[in-house]
C-alpha positions as CSV (number, residue, x, y, z in Angstrom):
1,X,0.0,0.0,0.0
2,X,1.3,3.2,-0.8
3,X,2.2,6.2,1.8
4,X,-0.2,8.1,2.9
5,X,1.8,11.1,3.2
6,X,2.8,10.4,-0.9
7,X,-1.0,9.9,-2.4
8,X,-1.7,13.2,-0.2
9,X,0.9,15.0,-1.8
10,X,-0.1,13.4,-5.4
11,X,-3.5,14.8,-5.0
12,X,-2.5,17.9,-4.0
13,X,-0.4,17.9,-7.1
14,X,-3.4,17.0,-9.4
15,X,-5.6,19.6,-7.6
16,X,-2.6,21.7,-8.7
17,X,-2.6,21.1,-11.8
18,X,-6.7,21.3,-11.9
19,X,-6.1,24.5,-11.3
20,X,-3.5,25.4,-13.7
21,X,-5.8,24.2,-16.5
22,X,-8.6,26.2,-15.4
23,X,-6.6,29.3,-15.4
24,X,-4.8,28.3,-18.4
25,X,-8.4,27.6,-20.1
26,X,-9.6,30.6,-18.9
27,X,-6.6,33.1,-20.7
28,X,-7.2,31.7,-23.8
29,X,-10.7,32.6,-24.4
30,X,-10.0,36.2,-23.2
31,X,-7.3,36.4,-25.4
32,X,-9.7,35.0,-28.1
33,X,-12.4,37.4,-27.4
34,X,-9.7,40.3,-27.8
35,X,-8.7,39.2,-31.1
36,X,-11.9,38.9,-31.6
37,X,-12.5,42.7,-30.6
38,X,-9.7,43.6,-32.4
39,X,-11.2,41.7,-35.4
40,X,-13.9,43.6,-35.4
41,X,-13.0,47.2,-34.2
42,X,-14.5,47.1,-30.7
43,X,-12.7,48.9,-28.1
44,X,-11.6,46.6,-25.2
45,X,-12.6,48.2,-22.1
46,X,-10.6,46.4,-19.2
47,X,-7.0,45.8,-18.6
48,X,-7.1,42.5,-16.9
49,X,-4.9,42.2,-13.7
50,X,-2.0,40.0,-14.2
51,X,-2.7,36.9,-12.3
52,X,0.4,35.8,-9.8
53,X,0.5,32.6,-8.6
54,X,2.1,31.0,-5.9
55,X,5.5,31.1,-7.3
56,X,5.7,34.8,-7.8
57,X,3.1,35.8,-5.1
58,X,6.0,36.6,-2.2
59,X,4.1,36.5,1.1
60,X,1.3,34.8,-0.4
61,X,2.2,32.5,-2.4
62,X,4.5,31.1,0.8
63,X,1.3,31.8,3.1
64,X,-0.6,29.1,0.3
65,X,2.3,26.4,0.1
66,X,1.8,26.3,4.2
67,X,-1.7,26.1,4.0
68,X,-1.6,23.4,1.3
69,X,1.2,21.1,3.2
70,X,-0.7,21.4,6.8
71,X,-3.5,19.8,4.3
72,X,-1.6,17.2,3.2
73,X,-0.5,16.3,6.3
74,X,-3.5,16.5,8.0
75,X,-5.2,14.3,5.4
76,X,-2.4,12.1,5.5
77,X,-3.0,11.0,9.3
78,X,-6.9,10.8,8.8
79,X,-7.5,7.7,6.8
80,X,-11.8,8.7,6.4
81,X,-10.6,11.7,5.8
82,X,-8.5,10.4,3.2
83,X,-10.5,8.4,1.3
84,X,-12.9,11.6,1.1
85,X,-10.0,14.1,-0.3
86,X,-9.2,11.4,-3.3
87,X,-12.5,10.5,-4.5
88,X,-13.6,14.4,-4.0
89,X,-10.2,14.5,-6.4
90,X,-10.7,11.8,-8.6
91,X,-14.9,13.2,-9.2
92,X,-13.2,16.7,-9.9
93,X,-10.7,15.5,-12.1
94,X,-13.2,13.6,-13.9
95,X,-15.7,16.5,-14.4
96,X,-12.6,18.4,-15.5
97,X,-11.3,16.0,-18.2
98,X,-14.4,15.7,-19.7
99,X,-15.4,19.4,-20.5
């Protein structure tokens, strides 16, 4: 059986990557829809905010690693707990995959 520490930190991972995906996802049809603007002469009326992640969010983004590795470890020693996280992961990555 693998560690519980290890599938913990896998799912945090996947959840990770989710994530990046959505975000990713999410880019792209803005930057569509202002080519599309462009396209067709309308004016863009926002700037969007840059989005900064963990990795270049200073005190935040080392706020959210904490946060996300008292998760892991905390789901780690809670076996019910546990089991909940990775099928709440596996139904979200699912849903993901298929859209």
């Amino acid at each position: 059986m693998p560690d519980p520490s290890w599938q913990a930190m896998q799912q945090a991972q996947q959840a990770q990557q989710i994530h990046q995906s959505h975000v990713r996802h999410h880019r792209e049809m803005h930057d569509m829809a202002r080519a599309h603007a462009r396209h067709t002469g309308a004016p863009h009326t926002h700037r969007p905010v840059p989005h900064t992640g963990a990795r270049g969010g200073g005190l935040r983004g080392l706020l959210a690693l904490i946060i996300v590795v008292a998760i892991v470890v905390y789901v780690a020693h809670d076996p019910e707990l546990r089991t909940t996280v990775e099928h709440f992961a596996r139904n979200l990555l699912a849903h993901v995959q298929s859209k």
